[in-house]
C-alpha positions in Angstrom: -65.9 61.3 -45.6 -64.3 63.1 -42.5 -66.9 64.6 -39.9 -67.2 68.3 -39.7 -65.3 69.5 -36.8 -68.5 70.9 -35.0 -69.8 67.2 -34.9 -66.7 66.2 -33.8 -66.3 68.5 -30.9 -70.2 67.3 -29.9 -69.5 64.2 -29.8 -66.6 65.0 -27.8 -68.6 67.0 -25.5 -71.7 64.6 -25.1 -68.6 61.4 -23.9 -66.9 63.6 -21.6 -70.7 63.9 -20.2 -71.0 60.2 -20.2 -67.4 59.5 -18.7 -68.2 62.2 -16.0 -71.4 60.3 -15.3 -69.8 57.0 -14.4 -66.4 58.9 -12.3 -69.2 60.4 -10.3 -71.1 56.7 -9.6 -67.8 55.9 -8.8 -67.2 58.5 -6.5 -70.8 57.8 -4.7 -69.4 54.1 -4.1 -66.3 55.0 -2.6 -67.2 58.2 -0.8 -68.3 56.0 2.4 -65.7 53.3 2.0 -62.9 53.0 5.1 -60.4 54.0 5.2 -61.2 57.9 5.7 -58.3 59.8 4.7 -59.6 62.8 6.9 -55.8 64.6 6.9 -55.9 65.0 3.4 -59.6 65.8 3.2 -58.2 68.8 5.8 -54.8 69.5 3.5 -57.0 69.6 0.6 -59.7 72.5 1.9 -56.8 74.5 2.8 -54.7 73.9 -0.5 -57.8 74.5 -2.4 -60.2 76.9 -0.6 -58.6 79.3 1.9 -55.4 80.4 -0.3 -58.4 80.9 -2.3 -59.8 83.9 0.0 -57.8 86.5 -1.4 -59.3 86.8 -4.9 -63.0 86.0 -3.3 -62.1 88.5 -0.6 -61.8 91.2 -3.4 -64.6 90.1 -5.6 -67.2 89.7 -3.1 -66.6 94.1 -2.0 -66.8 94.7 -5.8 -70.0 93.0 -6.1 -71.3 95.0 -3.5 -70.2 98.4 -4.8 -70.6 98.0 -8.5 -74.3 96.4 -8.2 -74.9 99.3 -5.7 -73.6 102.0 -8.0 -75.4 100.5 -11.1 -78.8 100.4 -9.1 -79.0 103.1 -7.7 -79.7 106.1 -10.3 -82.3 103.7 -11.8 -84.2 103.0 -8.5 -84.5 106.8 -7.7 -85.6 107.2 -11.0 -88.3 105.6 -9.9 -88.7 106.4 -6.6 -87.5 103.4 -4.8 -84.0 104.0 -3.8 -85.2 103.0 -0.1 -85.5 99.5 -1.5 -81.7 99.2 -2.9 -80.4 97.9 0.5 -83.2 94.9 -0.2 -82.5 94.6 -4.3 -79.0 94.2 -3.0 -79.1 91.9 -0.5 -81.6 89.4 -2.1 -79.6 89.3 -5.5 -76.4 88.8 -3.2 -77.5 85.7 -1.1 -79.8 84.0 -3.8 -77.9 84.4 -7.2 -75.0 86.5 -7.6 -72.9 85.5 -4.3 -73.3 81.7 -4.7 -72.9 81.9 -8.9 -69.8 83.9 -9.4 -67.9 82.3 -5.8 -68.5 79.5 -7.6 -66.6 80.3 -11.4 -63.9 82.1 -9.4 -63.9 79.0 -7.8 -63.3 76.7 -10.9 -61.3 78.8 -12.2 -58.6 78.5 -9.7 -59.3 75.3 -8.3 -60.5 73.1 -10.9 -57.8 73.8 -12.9 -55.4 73.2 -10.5 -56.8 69.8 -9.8 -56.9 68.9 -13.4 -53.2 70.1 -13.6 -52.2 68.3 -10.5 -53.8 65.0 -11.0 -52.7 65.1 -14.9 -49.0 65.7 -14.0 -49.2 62.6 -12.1 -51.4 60.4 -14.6 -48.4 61.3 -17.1 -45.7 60.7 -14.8 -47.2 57.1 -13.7 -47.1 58.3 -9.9 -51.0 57.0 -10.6 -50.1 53.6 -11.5 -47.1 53.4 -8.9 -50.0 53.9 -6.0 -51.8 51.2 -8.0 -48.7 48.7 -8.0 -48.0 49.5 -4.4 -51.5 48.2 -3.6 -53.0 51.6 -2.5 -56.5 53.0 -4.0 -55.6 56.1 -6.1 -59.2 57.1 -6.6 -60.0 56.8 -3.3 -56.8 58.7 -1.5 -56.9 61.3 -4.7 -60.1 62.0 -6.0 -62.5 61.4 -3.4 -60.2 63.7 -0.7 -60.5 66.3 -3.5 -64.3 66.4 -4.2 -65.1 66.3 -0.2 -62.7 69.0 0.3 -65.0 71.5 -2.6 -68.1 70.1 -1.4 -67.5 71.6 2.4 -65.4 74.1 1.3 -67.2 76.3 -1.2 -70.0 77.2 1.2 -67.9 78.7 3.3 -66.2 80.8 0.5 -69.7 81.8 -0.2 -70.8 82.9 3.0 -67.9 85.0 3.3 -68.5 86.3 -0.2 -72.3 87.1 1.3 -70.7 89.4 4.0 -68.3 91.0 2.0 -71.0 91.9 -0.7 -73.5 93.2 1.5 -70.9 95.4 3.2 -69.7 96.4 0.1 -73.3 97.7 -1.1 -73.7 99.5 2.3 -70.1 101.2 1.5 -71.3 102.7 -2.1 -75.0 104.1 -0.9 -72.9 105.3 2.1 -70.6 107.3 0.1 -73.4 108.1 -2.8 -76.4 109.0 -0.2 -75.6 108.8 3.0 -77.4 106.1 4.4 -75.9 105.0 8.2 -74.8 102.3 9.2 -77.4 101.0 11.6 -80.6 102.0 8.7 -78.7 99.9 6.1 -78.4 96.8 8.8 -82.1 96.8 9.9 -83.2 96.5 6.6 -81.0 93.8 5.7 -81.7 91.9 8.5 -85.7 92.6 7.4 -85.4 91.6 4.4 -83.1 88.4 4.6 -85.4 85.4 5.7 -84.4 81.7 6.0 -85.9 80.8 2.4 -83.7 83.3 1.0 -80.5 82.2 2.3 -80.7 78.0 2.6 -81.4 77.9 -1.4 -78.4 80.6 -1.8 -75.8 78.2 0.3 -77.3 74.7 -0.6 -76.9 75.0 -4.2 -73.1 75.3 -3.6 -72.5 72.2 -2.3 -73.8 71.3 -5.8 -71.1 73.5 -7.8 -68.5 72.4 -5.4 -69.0 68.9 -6.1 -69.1 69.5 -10.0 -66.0 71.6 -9.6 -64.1 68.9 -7.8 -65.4 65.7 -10.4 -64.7 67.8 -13.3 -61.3 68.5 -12.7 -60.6 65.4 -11.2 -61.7 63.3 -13.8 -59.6 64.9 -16.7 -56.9 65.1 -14.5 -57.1 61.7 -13.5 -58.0 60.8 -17.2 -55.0 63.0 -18.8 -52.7 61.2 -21.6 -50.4 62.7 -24.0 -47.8 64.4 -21.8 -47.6 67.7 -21.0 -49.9 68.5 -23.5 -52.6 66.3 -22.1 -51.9 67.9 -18.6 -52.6 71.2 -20.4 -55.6 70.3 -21.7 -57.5 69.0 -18.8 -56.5 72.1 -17.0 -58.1 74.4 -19.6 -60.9 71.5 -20.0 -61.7 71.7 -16.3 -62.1 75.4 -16.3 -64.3 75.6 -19.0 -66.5 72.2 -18.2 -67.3 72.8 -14.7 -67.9 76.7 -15.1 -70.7 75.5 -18.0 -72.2 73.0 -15.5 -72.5 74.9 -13.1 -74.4 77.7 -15.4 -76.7 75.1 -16.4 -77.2 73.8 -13.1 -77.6 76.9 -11.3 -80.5 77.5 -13.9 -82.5 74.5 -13.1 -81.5 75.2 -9.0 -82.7 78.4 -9.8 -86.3 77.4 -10.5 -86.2 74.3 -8.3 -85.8 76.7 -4.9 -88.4 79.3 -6.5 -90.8 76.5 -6.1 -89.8 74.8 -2.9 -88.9 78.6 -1.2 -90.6 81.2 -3.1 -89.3 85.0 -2.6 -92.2 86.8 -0.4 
């Protein structure tokens, strides 16, 4: 009797777990293994992370303006429109800035890696490397999962900036708040528990972004259609891992750094 497809797909789902559990123990072994391929580690961030700016650049004054517009009618509603510069700011550097950097993120760059890395799998460039006596894991995937790690905070950071001044841009036009009002309270409100949990938790998502699509990539068979399915596969496995991760971060930083 043939398996309904829904357990077939869960058991598909619950190996790709397991098979993403050992390429990471992998990765931890080889991480701190010589040689360091530092150039590529360098080639990679830029391939992967600041030809990414653009679309980050764009989303991060968009988060700004539409979470300012949103909030606003509601919090004079009630009275506390002088507390949207703070609502903003706090939902920006804990949640929303780190959690959507990090999707826009996978979706460019795990996707790419899967693509990459597949294309070669399928081509046997991976097992020429292997014949020719040089570590493939080591000079492909470990390079690639550095260069998200250090990476992604940085795309976040910027993404902080760009959303705060983005928020300051919509009350500016909507009320008129200036310039110097809008910075004092954000410096006010920001504190050091509000931004370490914010930035720390991305090293997380850029790790998962990198293993995921390095591990279907690397893993790829089939031909081009394999290729295409570990770039699609990347996309959607890393952006759900890092939704279920960022809600058990989410909890874990309310403990260690609770919002005051």
């Amino acid at each position: 009797m043939q398996k309904p497809q829904i357990l077939l797909r869960t058991e598909k789902f619950f190996a790709e777990l397991g098979g993403l559990h050992s390429f990471s123990n992998k990765f931890f072994r080889n991480v701190f293994a010589p040689p360091y391929e530092f150039a590529e580690v360098s080639k990679h961030m830029y391939e992967l992370g600041v030809k990414t700016f653009p679309i980050v650049s764009v989303m991060g004054l968009i988060i700004g303006v539409v979470l300012t517009l949103q909030s606003q009618p509601f919090m004079a509603k009630f009275g506390a429109e002088y507390f949207l510069p703070y609502m903003v700011t706090l939902s920006v550097v804990r949640e929303l800035g780190p959690v959507l950097t990090a999707l826009i993120f996978a979706g460019r760059v795990s996707s790419g890696i899967g693509a990459e890395l597949g294309s070669m799998r399928v081509t046997e460039q991976i097992d020429a490397m292997e014949v020719s006596a040089i570590e493939p894991f080591r000079f492909l995937v470990v390079t690639r999962i550095i260069a998200c790690i250090l990476i992604l905070p940085v795309l976040t950071i910027y993404v902080d900036f760009l959303a705060i001044g983005g928020g300051f841009f919509a009350q500016h036009i909507s009320v008129g708040t200036s310039f110097e009002l809008y910075i004092s309270q954000v410096i006010e409100i920001v504190k050091f528990g509000d931004i370490i949990p914010g930035i720390g938790k991305t090293f997380i998502f850029g790790f998962i972004v990198g293993l995921v699509g390095s591990y279907l990539g690397f893993n790829a068979s089939n031909g081009t259609e394999g290729v295409g399915k570990a770039s699609t596969s990347a996309v959607v496995y890393s952006s759900l891992l890092i939704l279920v991760f960022d809600m058990i971060l989410v909890q874990v930083t309310l403990w260690i750094w609770p919002v005051n």
